[in-house]
Backbone as JSON, one array per atom type, in Angstrom:
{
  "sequence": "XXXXXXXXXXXXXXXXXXXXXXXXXXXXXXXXXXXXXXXXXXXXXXXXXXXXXXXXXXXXXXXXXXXXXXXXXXXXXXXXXXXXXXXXXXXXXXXXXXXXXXXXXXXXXXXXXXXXXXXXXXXXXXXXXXXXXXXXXXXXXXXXXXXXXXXXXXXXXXXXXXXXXXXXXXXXXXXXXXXXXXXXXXXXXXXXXXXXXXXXXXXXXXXXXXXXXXXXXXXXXXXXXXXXXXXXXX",
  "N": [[3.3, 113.2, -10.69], [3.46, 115.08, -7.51], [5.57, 118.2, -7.3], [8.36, 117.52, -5.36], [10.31, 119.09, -3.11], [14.14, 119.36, -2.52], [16.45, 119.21, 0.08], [19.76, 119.9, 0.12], [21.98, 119.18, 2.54], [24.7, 119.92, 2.33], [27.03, 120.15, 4.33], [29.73, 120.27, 7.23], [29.13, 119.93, 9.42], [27.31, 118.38, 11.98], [25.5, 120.09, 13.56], [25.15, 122.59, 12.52], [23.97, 121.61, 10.4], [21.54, 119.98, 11.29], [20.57, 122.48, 12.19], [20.0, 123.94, 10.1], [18.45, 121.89, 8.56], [16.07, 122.32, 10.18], [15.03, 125.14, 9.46], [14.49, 125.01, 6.93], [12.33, 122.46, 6.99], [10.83, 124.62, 8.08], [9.83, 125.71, 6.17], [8.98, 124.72, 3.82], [10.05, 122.55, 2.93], [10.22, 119.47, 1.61], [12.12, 117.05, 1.66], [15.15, 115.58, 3.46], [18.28, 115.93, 2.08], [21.4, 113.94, 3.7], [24.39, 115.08, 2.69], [26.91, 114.23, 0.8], [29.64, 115.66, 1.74], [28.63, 115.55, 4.45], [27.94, 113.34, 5.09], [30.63, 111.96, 5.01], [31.75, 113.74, 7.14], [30.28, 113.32, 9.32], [28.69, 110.23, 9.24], [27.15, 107.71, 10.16], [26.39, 108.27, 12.39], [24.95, 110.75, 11.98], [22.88, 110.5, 10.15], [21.45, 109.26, 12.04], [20.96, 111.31, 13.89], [19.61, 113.24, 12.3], [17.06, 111.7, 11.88], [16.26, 111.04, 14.22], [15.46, 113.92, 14.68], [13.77, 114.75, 13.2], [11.24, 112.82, 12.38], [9.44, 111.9, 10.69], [10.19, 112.88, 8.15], [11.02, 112.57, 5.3], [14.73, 111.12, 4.08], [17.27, 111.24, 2.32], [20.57, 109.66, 1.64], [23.32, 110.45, 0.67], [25.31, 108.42, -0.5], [26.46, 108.04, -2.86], [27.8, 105.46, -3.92], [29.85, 102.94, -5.02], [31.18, 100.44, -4.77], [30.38, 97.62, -2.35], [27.57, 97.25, -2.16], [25.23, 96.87, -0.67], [25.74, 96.16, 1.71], [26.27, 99.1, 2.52], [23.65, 100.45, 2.06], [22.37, 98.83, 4.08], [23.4, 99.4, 6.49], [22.41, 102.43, 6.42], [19.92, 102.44, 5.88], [19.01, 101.44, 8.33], [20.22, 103.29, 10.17], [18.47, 105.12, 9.15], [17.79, 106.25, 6.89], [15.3, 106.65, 3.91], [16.32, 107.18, 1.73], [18.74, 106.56, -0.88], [21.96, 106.99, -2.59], [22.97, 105.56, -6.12], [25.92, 104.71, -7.68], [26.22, 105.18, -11.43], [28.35, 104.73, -12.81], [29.05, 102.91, -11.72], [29.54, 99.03, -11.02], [27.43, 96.67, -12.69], [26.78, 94.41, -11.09], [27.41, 95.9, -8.31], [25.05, 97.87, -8.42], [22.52, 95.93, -8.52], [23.31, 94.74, -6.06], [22.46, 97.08, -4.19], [19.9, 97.61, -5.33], [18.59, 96.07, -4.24], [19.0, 95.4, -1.49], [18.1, 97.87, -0.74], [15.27, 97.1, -1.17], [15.05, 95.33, 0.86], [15.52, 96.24, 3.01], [13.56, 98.28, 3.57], [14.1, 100.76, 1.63], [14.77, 103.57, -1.1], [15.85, 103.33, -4.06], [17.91, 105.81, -5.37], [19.2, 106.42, -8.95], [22.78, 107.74, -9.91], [23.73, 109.51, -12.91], [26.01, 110.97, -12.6], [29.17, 111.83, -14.76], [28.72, 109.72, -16.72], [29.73, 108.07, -20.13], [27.22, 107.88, -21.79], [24.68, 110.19, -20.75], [21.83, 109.96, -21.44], [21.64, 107.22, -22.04], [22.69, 105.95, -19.98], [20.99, 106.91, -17.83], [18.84, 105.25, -18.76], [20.06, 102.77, -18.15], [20.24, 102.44, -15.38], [17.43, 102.57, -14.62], [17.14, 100.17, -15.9], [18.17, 98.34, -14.19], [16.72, 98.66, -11.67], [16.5, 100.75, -10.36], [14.76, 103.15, -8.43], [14.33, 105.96, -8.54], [16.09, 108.74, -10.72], [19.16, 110.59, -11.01], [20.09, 113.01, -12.24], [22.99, 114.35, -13.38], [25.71, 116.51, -13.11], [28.98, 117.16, -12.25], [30.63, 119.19, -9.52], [33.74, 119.42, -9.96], [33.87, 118.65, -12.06], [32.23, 120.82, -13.41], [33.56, 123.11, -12.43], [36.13, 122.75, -13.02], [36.15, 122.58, -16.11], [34.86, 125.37, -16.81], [37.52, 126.71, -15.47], [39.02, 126.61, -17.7], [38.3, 127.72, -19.85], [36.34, 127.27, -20.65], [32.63, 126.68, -22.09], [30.39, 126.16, -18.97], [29.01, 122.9, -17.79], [25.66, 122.15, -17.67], [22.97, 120.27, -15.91], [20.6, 121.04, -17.27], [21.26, 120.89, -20.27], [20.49, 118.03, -21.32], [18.12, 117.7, -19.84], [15.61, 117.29, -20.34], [16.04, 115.36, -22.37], [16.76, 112.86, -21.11], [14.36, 112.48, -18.91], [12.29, 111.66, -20.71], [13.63, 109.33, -21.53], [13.42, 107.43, -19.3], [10.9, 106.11, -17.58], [10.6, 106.83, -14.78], [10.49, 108.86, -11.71], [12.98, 111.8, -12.1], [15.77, 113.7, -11.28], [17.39, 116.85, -11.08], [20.71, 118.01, -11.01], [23.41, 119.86, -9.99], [24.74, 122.39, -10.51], [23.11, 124.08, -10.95], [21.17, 127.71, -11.45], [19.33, 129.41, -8.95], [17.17, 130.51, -11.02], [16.76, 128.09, -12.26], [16.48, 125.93, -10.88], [14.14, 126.04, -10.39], [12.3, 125.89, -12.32], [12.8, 123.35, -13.32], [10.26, 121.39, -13.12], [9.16, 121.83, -15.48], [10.41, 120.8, -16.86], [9.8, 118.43, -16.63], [10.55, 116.87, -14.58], [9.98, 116.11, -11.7], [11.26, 116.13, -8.64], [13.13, 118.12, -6.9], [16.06, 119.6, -6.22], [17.62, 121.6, -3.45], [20.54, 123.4, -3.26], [24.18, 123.65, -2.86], [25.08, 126.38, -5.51], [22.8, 127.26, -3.97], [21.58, 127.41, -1.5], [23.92, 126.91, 0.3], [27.31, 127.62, 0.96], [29.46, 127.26, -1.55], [31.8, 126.75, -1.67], [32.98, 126.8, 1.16], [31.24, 125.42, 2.6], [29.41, 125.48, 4.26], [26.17, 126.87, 5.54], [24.71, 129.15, 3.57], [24.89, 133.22, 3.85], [22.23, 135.46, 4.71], [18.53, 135.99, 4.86], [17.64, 133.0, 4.24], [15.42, 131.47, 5.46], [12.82, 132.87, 4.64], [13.73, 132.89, 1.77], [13.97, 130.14, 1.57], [10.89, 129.26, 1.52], [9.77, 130.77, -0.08], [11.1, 129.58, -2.77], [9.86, 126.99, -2.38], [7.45, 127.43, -2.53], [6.75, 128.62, -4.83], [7.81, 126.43, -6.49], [6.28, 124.05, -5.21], [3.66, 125.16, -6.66], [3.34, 124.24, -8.77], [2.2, 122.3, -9.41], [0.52, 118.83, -10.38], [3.31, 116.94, -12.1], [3.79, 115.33, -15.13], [5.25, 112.31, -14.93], [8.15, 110.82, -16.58], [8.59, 108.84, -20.21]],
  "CA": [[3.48, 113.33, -9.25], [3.32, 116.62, -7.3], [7.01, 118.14, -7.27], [9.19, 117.35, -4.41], [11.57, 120.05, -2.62], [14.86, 118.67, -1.28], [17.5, 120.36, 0.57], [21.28, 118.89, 0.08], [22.66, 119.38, 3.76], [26.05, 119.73, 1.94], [27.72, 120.3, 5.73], [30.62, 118.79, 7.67], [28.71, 119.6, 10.88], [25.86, 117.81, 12.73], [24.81, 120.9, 14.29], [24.9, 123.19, 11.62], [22.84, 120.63, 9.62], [20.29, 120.12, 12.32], [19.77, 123.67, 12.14], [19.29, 123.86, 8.68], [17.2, 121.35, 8.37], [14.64, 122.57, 10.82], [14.6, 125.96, 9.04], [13.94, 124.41, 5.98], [11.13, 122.56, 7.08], [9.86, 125.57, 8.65], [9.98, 127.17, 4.92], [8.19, 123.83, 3.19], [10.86, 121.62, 1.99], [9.45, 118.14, 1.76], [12.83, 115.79, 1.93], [16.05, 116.11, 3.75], [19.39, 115.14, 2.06], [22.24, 113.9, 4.42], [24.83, 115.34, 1.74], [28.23, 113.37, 1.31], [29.98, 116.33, 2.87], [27.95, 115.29, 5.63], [28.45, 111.87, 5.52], [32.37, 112.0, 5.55], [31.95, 114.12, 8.67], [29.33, 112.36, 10.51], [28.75, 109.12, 8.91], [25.81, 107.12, 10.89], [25.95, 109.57, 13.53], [24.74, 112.25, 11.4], [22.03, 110.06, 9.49], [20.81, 108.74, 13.3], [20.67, 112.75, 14.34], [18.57, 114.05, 11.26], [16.09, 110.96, 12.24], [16.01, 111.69, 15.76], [15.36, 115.28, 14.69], [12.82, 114.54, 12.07], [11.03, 111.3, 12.57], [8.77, 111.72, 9.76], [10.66, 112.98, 6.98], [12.01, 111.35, 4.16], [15.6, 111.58, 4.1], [18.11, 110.62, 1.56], [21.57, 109.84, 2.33], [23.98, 110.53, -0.94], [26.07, 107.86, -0.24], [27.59, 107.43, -4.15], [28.2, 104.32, -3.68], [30.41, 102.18, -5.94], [30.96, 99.02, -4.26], [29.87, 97.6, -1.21], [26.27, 98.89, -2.04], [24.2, 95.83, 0.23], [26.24, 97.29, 3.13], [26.26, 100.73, 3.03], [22.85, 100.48, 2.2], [21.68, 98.35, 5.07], [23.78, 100.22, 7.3], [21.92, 103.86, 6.3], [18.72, 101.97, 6.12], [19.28, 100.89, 9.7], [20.09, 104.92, 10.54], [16.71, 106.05, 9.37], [17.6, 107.19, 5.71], [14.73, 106.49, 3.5], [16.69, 107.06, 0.32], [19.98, 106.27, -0.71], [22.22, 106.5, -4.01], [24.24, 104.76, -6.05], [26.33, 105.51, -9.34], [25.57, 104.31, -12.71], [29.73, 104.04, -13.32], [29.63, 101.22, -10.44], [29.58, 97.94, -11.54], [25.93, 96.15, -12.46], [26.53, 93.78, -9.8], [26.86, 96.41, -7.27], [23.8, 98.3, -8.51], [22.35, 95.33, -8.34], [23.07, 94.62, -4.76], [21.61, 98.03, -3.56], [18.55, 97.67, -5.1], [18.12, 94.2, -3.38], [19.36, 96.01, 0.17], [17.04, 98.67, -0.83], [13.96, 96.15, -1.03], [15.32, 94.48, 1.92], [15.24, 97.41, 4.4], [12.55, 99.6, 2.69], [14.81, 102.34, 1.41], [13.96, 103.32, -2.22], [17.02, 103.92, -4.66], [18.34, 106.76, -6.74], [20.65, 106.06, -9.73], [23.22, 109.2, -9.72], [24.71, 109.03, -13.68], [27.37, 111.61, -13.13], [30.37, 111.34, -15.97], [28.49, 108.77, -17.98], [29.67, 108.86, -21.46], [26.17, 109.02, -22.28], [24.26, 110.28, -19.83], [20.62, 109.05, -21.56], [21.82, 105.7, -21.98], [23.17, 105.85, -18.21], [19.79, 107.0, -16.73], [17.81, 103.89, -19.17], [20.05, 101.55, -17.6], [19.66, 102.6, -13.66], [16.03, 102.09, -14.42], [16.41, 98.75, -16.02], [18.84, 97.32, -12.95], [15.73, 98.8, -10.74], [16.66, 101.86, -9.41], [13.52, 104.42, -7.97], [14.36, 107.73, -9.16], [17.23, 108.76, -11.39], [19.76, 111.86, -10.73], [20.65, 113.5, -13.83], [24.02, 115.02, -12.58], [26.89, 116.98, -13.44], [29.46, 117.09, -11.02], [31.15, 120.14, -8.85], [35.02, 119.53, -9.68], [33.88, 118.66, -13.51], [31.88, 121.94, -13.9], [34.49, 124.2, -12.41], [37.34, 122.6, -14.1], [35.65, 122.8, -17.47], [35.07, 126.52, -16.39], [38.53, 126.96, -15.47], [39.96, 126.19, -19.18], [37.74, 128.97, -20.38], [34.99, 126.62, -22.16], [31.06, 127.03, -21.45], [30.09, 125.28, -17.79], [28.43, 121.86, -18.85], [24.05, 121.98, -17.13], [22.06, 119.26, -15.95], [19.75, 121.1, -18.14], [21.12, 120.5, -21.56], [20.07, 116.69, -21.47], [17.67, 117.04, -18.87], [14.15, 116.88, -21.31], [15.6, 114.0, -23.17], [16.98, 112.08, -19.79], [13.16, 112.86, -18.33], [12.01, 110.93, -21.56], [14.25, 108.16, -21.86], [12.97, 106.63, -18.76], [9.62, 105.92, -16.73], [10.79, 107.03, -13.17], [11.11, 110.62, -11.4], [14.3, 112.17, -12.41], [16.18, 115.12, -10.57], [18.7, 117.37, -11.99], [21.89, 118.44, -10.19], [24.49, 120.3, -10.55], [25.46, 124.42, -10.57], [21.6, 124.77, -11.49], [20.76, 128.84, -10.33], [17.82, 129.47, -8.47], [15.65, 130.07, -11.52], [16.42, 127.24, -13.09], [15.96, 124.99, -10.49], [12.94, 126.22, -9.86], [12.27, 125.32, -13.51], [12.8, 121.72, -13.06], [9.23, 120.78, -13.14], [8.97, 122.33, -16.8], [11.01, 120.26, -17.98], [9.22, 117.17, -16.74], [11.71, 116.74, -13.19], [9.79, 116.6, -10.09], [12.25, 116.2, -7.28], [13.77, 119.68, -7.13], [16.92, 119.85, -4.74], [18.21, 122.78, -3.34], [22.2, 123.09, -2.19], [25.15, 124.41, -3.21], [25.4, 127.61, -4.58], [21.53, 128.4, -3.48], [21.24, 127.52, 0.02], [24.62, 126.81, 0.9], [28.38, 128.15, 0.64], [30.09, 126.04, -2.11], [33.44, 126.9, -1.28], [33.12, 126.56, 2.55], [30.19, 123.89, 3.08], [28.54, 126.18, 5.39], [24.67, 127.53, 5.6], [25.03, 130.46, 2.94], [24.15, 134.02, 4.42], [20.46, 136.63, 4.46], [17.16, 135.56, 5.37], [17.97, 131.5, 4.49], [14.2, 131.12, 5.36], [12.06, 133.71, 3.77], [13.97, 132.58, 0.67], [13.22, 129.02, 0.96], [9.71, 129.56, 1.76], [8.99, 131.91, -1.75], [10.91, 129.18, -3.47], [9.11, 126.08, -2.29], [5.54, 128.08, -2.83], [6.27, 128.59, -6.41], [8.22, 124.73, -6.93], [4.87, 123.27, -5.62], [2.63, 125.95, -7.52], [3.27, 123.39, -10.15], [1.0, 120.83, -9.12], [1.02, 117.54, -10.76], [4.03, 116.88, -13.03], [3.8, 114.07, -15.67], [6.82, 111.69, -15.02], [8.35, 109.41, -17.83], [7.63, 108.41, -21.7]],
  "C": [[3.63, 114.8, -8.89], [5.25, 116.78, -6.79], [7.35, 118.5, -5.67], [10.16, 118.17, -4.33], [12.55, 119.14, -1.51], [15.89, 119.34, -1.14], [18.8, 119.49, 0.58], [21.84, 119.84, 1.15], [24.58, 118.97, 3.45], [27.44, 120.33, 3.07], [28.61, 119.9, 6.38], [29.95, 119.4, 9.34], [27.69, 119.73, 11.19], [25.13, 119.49, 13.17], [24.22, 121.9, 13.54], [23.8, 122.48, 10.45], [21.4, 120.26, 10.3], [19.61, 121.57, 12.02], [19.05, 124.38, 11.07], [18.4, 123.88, 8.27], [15.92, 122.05, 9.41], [13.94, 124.0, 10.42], [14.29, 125.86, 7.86], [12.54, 123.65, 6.33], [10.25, 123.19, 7.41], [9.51, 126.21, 7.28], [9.03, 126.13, 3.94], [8.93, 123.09, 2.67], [10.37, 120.6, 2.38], [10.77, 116.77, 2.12], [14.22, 115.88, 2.64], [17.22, 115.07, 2.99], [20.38, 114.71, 3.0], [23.63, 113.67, 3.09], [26.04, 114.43, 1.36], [29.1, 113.98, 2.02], [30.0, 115.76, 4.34], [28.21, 113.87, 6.03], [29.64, 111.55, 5.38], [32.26, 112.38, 6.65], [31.43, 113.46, 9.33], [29.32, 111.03, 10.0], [27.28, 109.17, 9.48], [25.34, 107.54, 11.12], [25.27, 110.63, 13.51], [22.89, 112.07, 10.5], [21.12, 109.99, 10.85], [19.66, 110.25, 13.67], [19.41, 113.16, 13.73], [17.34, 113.2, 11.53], [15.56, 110.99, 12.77], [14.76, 112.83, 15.4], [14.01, 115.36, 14.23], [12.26, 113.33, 11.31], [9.95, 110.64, 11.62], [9.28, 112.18, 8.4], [11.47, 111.99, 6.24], [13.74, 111.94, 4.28], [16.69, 110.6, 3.59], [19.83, 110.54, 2.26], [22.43, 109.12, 0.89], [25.73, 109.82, -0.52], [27.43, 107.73, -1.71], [28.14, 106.36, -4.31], [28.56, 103.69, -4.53], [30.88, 100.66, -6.07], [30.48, 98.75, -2.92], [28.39, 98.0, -1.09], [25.28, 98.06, -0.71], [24.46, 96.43, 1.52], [25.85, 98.39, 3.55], [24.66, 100.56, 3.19], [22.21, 99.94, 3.61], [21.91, 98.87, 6.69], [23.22, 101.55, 7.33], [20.17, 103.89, 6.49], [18.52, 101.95, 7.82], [18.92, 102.25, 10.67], [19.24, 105.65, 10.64], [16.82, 106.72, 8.14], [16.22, 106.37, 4.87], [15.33, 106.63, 2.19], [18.0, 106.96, -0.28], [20.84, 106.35, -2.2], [23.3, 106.16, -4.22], [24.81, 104.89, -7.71], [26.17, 104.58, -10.38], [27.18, 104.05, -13.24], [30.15, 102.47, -11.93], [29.48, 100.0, -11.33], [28.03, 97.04, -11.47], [26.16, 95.32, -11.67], [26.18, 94.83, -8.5], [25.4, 97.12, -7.14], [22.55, 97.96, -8.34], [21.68, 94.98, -6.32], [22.09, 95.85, -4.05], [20.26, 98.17, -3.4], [18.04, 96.68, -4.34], [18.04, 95.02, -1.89], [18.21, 97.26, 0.32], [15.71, 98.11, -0.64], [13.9, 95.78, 0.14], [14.77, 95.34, 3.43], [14.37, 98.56, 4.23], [13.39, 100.95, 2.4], [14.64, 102.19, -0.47], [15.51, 104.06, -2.71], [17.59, 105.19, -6.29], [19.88, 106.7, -7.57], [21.22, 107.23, -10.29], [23.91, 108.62, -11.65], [25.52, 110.17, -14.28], [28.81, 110.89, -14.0], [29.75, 109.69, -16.48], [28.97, 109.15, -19.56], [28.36, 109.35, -22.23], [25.36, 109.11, -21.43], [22.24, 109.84, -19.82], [20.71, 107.66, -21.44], [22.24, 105.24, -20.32], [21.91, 106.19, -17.47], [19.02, 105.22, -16.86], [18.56, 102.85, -18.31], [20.49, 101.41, -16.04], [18.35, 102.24, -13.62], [15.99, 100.88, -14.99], [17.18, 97.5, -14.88], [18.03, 97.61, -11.81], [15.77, 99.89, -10.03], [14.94, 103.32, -10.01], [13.59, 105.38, -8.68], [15.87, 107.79, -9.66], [17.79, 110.92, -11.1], [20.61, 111.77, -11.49], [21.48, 114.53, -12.92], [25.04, 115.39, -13.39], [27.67, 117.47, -12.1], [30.16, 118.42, -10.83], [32.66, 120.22, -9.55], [35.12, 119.62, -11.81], [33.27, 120.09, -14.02], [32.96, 123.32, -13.66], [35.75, 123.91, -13.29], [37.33, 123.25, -16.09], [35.46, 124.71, -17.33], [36.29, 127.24, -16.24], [39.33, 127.26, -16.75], [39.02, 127.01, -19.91], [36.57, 128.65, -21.11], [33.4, 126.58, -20.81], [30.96, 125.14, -20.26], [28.54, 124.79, -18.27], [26.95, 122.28, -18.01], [23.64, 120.89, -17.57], [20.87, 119.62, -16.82], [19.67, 120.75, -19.79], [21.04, 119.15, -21.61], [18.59, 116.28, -20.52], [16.04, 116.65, -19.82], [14.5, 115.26, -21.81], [16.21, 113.07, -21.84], [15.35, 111.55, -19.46], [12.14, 111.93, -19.25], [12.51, 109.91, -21.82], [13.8, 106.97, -20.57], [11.08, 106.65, -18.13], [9.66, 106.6, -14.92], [11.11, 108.24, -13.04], [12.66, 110.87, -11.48], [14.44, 113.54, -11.67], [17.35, 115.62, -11.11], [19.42, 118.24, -10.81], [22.91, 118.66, -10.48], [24.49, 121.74, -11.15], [24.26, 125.02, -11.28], [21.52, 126.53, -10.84], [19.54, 128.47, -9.9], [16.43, 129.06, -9.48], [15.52, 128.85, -11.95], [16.44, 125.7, -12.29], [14.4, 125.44, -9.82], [11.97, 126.03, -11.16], [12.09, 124.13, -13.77], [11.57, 121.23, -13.68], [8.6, 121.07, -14.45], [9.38, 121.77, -17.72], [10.69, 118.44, -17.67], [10.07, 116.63, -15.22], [10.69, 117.0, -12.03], [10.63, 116.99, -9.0], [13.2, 117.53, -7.84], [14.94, 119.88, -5.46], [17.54, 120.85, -4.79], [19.66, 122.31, -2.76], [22.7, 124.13, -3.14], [25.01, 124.77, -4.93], [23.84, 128.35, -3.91], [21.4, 128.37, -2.11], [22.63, 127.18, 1.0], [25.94, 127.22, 0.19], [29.12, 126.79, -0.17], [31.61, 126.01, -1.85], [33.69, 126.55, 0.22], [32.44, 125.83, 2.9], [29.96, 124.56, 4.27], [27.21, 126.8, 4.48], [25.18, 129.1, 5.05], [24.21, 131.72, 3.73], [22.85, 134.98, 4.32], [19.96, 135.45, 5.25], [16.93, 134.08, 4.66], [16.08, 131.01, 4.16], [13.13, 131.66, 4.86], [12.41, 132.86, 2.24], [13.53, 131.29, 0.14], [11.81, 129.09, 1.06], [8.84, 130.13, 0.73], [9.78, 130.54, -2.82], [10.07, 127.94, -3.57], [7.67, 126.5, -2.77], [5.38, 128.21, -4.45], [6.87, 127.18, -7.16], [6.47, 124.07, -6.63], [3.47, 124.14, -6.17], [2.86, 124.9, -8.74], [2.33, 123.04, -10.68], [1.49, 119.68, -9.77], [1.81, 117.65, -12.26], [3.99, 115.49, -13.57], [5.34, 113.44, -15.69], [6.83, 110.65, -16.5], [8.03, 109.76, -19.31], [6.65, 108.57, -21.56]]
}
């Protein structure tokens, strides 16, 4: 598949996220996240907005979802998200339900398998309860902590080749990636390439990080889809 640029609108306000997003698509990003940030602050309201705004884009909404997934889902579906995720420590029933709610309301699902003990065996079995695309993740509070105590900060990259191989479905890697190396992604077999916190946004403040925002995305999207077609899967 040809690699996908997505922007994590990691924001607590509608407006600031609106604005974002529209300078991002001015720069070539292909998907919009509605971040969880974002969806604590806004909720619906915030999913509705970005829809409104942008009535043809795809747009995920990183719900994390652990129970309740038929719900949330049908409720974000409803909003206008097109993509929705849900964690691989939830319970196979709920994972279950999502993808069903996912079928139900056309929204296509990504299985997030932050803090899996193993994080290959946690992608294989998001793709065998049905989930779309898999998000190979390391989380914000786990990478700084681990950082904190003086030991090397963990990367979605050291697993991400054999993750990328263990299943059949597009995989995305997340988590305290820099620039180059999410711009790398697609090298290592990863289409979906999301931008956020620390490249396009303040990780400490959940605000639109500062410079030229759009020049920047614009040189990295041009060399993410200089790819061209990336082989997904086994």
């Amino acid at each position: 598949m040809k690699p996908i640029v997505q922007i994590s609108l990691d924001l607590t306000n509608i407006d600031e996220a609106l604005e974002t997003a529209a300078l991002a698509m001015r720069a070539g990003v292909d998907w919009l996240e509605a971040g969880t940030p974002l969806i604590l602050a806004e909720g619906l309201h915030g999913v509705r907005k970005l829809r409104e705004a942008f009535p043809n884009v795809p747009i995920v909404a990183d719900l994390k979802t652990m129970d309740g997934g038929y719900l949330e889902v049908e409720m974000m579906a409803k909003a206008g998200a097109t993509h929705v995720v849900v964690m691989a420590r939830a319970h196979a029933e709920t994972i279950k339900c999502v993808v069903k709610a996912g079928r139900d309301f056309g929204a296509q699902v990504m299985g997030d398998n932050m803090v899996c003990p193993d994080m290959i065996e946690g992608a294989r079995w998001l793709e065998d309860l049905g989930c779309d695309f898999i998000i190979h993740h390391i989380g914000y509070d786990e990478r700084r902590g681990i950082a904190a105590q003086g030991h090397r900060m963990p990367s979605p990259l050291d697993q991400l080749r054999e993750v990328v191989q263990a299943v059949k479905i597009p995989v995305q890697a997340v988590g305290g990636l820099s620039l180059e190396q999410a711009i790398r992604c697609p090298e290592f077999g990863a289409p979906l390439v999301v931008l956020g916190a620390p490249l396009t946004i303040d990780a400490d403040s959940f605000k639109t990080a500062d410079g030229d925002l759009e020049s920047s995305l614009r040189l990295i999207c041009e060399k993410i889809h200089a790819y061209g077609d990336v082989v997904v899967g086994r």
